[in-house]
MIPATI-669266 format. One line per field, with one value per residue: residue number from 1; y, z, x of N, C-alpha, C in turn; residue in one letter. Coordinates in steps of 0.2 Angstrom, whole numbers, plus 5000, padded with zeros to 4 digits. Example, Ala and Ser with C-alpha at 12.3 -4.5 7.8 and 13.67 -1.06 7.14 Angstrom:
2
pos = 1_2
nyy = 4972_4989
nzz = 5039_5035
nxx = 5066_5064
cayy = 4978_4995
cazz = 5039_5036
caxx = 5062_5068
cyy = 4984_5000
czz = 5039_5039
cxx = 5066_5064
code = a_s
end
This chain:
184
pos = 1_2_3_4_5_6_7_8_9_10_11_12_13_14_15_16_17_18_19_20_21_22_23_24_25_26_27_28_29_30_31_32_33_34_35_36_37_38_39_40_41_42_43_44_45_46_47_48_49_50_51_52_53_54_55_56_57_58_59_60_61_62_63_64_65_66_67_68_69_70_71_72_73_74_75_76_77_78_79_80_81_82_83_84_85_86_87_88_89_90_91_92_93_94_95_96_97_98_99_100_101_102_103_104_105_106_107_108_109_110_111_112_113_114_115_116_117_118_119_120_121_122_123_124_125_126_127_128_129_130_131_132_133_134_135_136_137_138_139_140_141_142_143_144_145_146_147_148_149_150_151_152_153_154_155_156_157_158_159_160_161_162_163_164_165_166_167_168_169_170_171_172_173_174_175_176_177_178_179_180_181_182_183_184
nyy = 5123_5113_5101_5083_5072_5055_5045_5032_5025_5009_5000_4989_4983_4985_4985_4981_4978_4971_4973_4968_4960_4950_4962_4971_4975_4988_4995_4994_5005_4998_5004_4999_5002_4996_5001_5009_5015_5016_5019_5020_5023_5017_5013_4999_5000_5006_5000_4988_4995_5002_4991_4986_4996_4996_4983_4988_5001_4992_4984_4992_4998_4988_4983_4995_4994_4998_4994_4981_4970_4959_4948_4942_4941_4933_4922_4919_4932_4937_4944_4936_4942_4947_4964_4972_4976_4991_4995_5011_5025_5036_5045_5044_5039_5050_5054_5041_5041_5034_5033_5032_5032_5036_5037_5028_5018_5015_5012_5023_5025_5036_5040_5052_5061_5065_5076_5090_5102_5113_5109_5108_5093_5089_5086_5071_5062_5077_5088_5099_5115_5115_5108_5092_5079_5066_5048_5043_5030_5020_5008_4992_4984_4972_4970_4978_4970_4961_4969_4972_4959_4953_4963_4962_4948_4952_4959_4951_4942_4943_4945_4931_4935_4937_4926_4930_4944_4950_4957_4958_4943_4945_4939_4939_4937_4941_4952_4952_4962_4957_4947_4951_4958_4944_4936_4926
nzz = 4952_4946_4955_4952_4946_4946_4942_4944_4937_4942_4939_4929_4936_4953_4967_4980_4981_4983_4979_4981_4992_5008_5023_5013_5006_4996_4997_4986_4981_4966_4951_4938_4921_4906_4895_4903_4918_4935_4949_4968_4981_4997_5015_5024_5036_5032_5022_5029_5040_5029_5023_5035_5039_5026_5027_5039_5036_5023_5031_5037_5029_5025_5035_5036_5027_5011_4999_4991_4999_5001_5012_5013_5002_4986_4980_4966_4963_4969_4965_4963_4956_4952_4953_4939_4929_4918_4936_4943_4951_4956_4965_4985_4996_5007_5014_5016_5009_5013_5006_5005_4990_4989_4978_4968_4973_4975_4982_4989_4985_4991_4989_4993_4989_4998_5009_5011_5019_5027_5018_5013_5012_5000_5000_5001_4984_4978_4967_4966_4960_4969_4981_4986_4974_4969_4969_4965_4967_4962_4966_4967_4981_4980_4974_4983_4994_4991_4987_5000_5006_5000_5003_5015_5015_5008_5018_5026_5022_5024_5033_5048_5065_5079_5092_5105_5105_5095_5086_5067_5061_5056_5043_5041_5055_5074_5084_5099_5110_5123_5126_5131_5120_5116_5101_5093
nxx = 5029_5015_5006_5008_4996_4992_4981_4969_4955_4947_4960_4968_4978_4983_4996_5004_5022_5038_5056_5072_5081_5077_5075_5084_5071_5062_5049_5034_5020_5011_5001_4994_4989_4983_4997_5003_5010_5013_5023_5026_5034_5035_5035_5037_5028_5017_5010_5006_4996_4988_4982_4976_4967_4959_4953_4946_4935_4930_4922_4916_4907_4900_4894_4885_4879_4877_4882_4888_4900_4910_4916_4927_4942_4942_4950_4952_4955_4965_4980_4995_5008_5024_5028_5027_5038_5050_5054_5049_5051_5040_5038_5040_5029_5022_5012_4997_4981_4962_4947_4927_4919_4901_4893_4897_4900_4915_4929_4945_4959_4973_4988_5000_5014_5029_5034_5043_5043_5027_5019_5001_4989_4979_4960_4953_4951_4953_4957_4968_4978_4989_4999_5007_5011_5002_4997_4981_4971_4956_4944_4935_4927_4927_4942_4947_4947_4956_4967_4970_4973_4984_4994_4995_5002_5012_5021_5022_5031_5044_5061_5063_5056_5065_5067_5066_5069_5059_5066_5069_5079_5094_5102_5117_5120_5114_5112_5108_5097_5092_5098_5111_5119_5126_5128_5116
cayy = 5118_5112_5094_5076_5067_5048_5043_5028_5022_5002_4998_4982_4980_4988_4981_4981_4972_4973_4974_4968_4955_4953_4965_4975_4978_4991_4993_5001_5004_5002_5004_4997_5001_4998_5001_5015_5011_5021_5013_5025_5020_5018_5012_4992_4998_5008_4995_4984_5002_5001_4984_4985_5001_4995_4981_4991_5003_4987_4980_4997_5000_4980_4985_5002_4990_5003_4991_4973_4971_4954_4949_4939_4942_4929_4919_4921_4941_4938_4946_4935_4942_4950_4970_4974_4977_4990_4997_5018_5026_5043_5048_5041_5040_5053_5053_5038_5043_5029_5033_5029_5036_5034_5039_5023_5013_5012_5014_5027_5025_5041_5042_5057_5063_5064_5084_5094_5108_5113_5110_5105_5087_5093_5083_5066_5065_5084_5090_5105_5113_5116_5102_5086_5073_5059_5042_5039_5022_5020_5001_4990_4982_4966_4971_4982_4965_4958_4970_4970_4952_4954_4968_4959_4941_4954_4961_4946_4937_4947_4940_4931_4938_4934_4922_4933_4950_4951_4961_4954_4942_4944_4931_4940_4937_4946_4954_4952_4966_4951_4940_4956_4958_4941_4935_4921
cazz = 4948_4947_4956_4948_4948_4944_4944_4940_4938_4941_4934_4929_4944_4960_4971_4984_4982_4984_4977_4984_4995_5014_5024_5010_5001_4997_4996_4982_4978_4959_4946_4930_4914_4900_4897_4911_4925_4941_4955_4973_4985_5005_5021_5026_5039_5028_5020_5034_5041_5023_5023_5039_5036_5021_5029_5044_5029_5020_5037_5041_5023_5027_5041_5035_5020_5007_4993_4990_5002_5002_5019_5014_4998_4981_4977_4959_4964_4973_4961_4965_4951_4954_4951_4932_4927_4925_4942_4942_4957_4954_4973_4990_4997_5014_5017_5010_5012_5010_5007_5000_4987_4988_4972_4963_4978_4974_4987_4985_4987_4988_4990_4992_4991_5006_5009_5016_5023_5029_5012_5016_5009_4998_5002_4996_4977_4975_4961_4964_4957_4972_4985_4984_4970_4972_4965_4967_4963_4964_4964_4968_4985_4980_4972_4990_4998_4986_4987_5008_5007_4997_5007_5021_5013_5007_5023_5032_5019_5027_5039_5053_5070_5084_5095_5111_5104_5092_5080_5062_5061_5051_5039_5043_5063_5075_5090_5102_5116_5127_5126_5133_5114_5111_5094_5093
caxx = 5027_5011_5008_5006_4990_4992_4974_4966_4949_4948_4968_4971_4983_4984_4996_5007_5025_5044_5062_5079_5083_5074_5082_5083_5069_5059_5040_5030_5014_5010_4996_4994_4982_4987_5004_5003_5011_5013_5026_5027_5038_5030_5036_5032_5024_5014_5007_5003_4990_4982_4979_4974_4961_4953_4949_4940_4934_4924_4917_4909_4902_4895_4889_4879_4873_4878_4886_4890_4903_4913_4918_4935_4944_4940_4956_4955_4957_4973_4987_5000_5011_5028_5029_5025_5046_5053_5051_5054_5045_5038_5041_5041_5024_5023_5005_4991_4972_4958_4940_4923_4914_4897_4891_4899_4904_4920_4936_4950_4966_4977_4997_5004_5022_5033_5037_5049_5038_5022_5013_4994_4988_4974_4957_4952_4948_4954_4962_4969_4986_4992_5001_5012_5010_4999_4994_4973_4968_4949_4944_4931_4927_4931_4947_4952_4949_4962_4974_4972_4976_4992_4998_4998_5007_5020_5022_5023_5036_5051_5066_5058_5058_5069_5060_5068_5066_5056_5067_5070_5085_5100_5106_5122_5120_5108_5115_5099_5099_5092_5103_5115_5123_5129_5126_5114
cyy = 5115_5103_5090_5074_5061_5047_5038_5024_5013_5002_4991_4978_4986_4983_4984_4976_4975_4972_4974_4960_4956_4957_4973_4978_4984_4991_4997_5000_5005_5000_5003_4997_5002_4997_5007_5012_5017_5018_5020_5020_5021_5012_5004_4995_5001_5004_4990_4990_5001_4995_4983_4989_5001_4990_4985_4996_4999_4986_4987_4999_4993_4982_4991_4999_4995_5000_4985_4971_4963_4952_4944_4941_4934_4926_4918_4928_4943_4938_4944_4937_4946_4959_4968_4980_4983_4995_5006_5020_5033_5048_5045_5043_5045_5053_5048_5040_5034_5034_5030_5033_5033_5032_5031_5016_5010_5014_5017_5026_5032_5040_5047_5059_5065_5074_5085_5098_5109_5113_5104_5098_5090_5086_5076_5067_5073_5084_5096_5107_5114_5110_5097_5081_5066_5056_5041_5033_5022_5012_4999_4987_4976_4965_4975_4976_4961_4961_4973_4966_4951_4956_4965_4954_4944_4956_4959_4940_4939_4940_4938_4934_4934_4931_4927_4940_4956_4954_4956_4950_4943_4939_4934_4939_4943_4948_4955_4954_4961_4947_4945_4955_4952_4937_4925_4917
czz = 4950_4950_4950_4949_4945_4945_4939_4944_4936_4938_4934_4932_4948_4966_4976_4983_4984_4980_4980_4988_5004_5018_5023_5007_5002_4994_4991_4981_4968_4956_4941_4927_4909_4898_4900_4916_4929_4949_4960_4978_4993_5008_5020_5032_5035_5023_5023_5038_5035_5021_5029_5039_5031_5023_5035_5040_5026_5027_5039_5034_5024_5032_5041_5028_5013_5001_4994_4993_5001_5006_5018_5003_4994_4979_4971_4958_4964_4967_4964_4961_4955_4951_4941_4931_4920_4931_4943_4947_4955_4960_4977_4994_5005_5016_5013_5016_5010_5010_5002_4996_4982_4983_4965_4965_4977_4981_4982_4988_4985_4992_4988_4995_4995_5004_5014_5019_5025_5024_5015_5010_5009_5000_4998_4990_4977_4972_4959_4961_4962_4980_4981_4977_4974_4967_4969_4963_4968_4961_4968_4977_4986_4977_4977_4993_4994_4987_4996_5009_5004_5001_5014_5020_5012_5012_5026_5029_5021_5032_5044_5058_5077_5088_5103_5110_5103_5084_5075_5062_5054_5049_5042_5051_5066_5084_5094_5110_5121_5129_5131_5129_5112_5107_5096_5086
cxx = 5021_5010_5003_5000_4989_4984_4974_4960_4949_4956_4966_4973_4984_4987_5003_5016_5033_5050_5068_5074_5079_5079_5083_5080_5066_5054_5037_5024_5014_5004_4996_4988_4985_4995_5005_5007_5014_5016_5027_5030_5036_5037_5032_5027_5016_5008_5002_4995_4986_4980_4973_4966_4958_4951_4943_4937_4927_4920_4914_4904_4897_4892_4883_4876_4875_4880_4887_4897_4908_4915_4925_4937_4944_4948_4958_4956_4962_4979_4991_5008_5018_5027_5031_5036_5044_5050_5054_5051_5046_5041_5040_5032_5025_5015_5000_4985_4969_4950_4936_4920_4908_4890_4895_4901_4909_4924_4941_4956_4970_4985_5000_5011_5023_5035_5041_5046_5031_5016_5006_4995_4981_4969_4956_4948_4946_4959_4965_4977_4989_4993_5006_5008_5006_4997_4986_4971_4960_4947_4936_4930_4932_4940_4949_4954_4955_4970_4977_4975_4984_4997_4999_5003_5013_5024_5026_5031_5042_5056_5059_5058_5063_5064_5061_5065_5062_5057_5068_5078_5087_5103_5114_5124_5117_5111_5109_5101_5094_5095_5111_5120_5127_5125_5122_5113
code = x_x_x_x_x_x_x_x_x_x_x_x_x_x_x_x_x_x_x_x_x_x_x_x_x_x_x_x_x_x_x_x_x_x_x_x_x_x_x_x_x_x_x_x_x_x_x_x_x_x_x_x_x_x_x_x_x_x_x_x_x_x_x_x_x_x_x_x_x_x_x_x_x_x_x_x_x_x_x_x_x_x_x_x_x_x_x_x_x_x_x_x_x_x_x_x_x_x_x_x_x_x_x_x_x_x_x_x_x_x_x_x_x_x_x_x_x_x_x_x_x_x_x_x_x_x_x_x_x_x_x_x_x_x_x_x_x_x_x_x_x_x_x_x_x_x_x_x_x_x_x_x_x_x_x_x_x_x_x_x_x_x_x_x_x_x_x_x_x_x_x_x_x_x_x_x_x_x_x_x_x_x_x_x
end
């Protein structure tokens, strides 16, 4: 079966958000234009890495001068919206790309599907028919710095951490292998 290719040029929304209760939830990427939409399911930590690497990303395209670069993210950019209902995930992200392309200065976001086997992850912005499904969202600088800023606040909104061990507490109680298993 030949793979999916979610693509979109500039969306309307590109964003990072969640579902369920802390604890519980689960993270997704999705894409909106139009009445399109395109929701992939990732890892928090995964979130926090592409957050992290489109900022280093822009500060090196800033640095080699090559586009208009914005060095913090515009507050009227910040999609604070909750995930575009309802929420359907096409597949589970197992590999995200980022790059640039030079030719429009835009950034690329790729998500590609979680595999079972030794199937290759075809190159950034390739379209071949063979590989796992992916979502490419192609955006602006200013609209990366935006959905970097997100990605982190959604990141960060989770349970808090144990002040001892670090791990996330449980509203149910938190058994902190510090404390030598008693519930704090």
């Amino acid at each position: 079966m030949p793979r999916q290719v979610f693509d979109y040029e500039r969306p309307d929304r590109f964003v990072v958000g969640t579902v369920g209760a802390p604890g519980e939830r689960v993270f997704y990427l999705q894409a909106v234009e139009g009445a399109r939409t395109t929701s992939v399911i990732v890892e928090k930590e995964q979130t926090v890495i592409l957050a992290e690497r489109l900022d280093a990303l822009l500060i090196e395209m800033a640095r080699r001068g090559v586009a208009d670069i914005p060095d913090s993210y515009v507050a009227s950019d910040l999609d604070l919206d909750p995930l575009t209902a309802p929420v359907v995930d096409e597949f589970r992200a197992g590999t995200l790309a980022i790059g640039w392309n030079g030719n429009s200065d835009l950034v690329i976001v790729e998500a590609h599907a979680q595999t079972d086997g030794d199937e290759d992850v075809p190159d950034l912005n390739e379209d071949s028919d063979e590989g796992p499904d992916v979502l490419r969202v192609r955006m602006t600088p200013a609209a990366a710095r935006a959905f970097a800023e997100r990605a982190r606040r959604v990141a960060s909104a989770g349970r808090p951490p144990c002040p001892f061990c670090l791990e996330p507490l449980d509203p149910r109680g938190h058994i902190c292998p510090r404390a030598n298993g008693y519930r704090r």
